[in-house]
N, C-alpha and C positions, 0 to 999 in steps of 0.2 A: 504494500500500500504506500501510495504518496503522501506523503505532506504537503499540506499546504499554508502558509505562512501569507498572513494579511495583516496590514497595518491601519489600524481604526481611528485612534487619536479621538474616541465618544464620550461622552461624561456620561457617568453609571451611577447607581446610589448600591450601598453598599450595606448590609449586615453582619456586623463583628462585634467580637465582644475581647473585654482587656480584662487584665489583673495585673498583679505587680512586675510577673515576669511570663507574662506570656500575652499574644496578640492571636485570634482566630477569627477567620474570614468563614461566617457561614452559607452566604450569598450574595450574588448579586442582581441587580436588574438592569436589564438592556433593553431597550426595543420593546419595550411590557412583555417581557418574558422575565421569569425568573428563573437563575442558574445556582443548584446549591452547588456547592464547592467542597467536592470531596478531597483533597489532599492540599496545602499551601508545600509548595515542592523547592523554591529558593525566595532568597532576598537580600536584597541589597540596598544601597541607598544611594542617591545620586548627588552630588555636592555643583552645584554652580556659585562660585561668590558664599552668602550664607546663605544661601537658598538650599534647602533640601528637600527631596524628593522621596519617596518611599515606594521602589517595585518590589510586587510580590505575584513571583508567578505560581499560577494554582491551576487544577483539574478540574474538570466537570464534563460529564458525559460523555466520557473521551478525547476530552480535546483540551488543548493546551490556553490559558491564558495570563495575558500580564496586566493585572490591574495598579495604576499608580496614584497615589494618594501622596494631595499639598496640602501639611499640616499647618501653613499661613490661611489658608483659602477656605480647608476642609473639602478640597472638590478629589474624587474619586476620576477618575480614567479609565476606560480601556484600549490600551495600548494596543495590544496589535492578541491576535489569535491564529492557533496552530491547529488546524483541522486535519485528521488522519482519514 
């Protein structure tokens, strides 16, 4: 099977929950669909100037995505997505 890699750049609202030491993404909405989000699989953070960015790419229904949250803005993204 191929992959297929698209790049979205969509604003999403997002479902997560926090504690001291831990962050979990339970869903997101896109397009009024709703995507739960079985596995958060890396993360990293983006630095420009003091701006920082927060990607986390996660699974849901077989497919890959990077959702990215500005903790200035509070806006959520979806980045781009990995369709098998």
């Amino acid at each position: 099977m191929e992959e297929v890699k698209t790049t979205l750049g969509e604003p999403v609202k997002v479902i997560a929950s926090f504690s001291p030491h831990k962050f979990k993404i339970h869903f997101f909405n896109w397009k009024e669909r709703t995507y739960p989000v079985e596995s958060m699989n890396l993360f990293h953070i983006e630095r420009d100037g003091s701006k920082k960015l927060y990607h986390f790419a996660v699974s849901s229904r077989g497919n890959s995505y990077e959702l990215v949250f500005d903790p200035v803005t509070l806006d959520w993204v979806l980045a781009d997505m990995v369709q098998v």
